[in-house]
C-alpha positions as CSV (number, residue, x, y, z in Angstrom):
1,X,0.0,0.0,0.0
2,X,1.5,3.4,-0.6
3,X,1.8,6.1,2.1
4,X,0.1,9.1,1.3
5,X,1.0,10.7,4.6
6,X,3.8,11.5,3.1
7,X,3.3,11.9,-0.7
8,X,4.0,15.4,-1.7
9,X,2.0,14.7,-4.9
10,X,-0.6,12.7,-6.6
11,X,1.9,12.7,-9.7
12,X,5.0,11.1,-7.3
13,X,2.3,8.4,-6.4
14,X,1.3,7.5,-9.8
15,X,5.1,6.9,-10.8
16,X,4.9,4.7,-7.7
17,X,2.0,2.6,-8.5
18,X,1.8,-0.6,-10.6
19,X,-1.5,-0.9,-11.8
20,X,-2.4,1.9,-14.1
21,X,-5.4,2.7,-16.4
22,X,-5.0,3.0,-19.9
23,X,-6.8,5.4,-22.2
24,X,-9.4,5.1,-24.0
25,X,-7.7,7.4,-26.4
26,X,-5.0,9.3,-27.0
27,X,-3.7,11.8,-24.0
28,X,-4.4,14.9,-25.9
29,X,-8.0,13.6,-26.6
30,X,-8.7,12.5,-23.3
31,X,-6.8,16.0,-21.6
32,X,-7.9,18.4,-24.3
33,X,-11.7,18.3,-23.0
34,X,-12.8,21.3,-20.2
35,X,-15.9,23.4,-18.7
36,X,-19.6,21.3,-18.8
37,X,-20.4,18.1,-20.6
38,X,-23.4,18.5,-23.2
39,X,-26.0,17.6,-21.2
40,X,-27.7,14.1,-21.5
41,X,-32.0,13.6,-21.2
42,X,-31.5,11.0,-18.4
43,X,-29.2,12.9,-16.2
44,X,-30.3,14.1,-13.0
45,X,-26.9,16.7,-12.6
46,X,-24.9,18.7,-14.9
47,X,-21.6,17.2,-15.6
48,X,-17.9,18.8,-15.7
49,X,-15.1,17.5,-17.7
50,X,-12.4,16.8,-14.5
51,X,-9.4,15.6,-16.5
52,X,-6.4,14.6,-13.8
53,X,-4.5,11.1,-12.7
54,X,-5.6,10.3,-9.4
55,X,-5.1,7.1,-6.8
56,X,-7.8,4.9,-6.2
57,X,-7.4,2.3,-2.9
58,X,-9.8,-0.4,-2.7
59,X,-9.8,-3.3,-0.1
60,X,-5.8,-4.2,0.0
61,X,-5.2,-2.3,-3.5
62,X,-4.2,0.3,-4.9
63,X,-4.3,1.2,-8.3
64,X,-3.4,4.8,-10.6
65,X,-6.9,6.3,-12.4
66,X,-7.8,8.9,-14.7
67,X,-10.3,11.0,-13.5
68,X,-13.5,11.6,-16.2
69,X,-16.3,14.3,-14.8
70,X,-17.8,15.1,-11.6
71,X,-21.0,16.3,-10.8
72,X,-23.2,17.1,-7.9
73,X,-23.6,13.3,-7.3
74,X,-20.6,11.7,-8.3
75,X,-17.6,11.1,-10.3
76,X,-16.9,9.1,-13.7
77,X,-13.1,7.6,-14.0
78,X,-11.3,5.0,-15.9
79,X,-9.8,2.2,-14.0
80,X,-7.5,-0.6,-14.6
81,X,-9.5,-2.9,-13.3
82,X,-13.1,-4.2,-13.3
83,X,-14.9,-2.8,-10.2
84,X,-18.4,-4.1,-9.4
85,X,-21.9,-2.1,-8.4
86,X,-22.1,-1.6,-4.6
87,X,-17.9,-1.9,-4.0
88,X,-16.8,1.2,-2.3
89,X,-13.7,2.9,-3.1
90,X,-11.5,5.5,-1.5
91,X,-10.0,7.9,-4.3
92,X,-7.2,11.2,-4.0
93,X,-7.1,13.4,-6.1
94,X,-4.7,15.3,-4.4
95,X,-2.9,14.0,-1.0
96,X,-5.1,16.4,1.4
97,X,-8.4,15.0,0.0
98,X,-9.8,11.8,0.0
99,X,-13.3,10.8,-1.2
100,X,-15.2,8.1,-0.6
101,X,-16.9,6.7,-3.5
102,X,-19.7,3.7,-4.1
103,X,-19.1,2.3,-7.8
104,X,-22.8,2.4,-9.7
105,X,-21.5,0.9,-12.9
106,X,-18.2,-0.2,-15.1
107,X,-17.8,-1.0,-18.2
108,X,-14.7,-2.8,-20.2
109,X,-13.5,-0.6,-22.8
110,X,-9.7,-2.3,-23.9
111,X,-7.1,-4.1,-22.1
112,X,-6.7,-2.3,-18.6
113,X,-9.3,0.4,-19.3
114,X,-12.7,0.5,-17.1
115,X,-15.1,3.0,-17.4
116,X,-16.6,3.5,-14.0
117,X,-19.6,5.8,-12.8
118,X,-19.8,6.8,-8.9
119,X,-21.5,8.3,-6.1
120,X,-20.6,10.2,-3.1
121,X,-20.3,8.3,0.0
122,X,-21.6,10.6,2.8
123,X,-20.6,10.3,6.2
């Protein structure tokens, strides 16, 4: 498990980790979207683009993410590995901030690459 104690950033923990997401596609297509996701008929929440690496830890693993969007509700993210409906999740975004997450849904893209919808944990 890594320390994020005393991580000084998200970016020196991702070098660290072993198990990585892969992209969907390429990194200036995935990086190059910003500001509010066209909005879909079935959703209850505007979305935002959130584009950043981030660490996930689930029970006894930890593995590097890309973050997706963020709403009101929850968050979207790719993982490298299949996560089912109900599992809860711990993710960090930066190493002052952790957020605790309940996956909804995931879907296999490619080799490594998860898509994964969320909801806030509150407690």
């Amino acid at each position: 498990m890594l320390d994020l104690d005393h991580a000084t950033e998200i970016n020196d923990l991702w070098d660290k980790t072993k198990s990585k997401a892969a992209l969907p596609m390429t990194p200036e297509e995935f990086f190059g979207k910003a500001g509010l996701k066209p909005l879909e008929g079935h959703r209850a929440f505007v979305r935002h683009y959130l584009r950043c690496q981030a660490i996930m830890q689930r029970v006894g693993e930890t593995h590097g993410v890309y973050m997706k969007d963020c709403s009101r509700a929850g968050m979207g993210l790719i993982s490298p590995v299949q996560i089912f409906p109900r599992e809860e999740i711990q993710l960090w975004m930066n190493t002052n901030r952790c957020y605790s997450l309940e996956i909804i849904r995931c879907r296999r893209l490619q080799q490594n690459c998860y898509e994964c919808g969320t909801i806030f944990i509150l407690k």
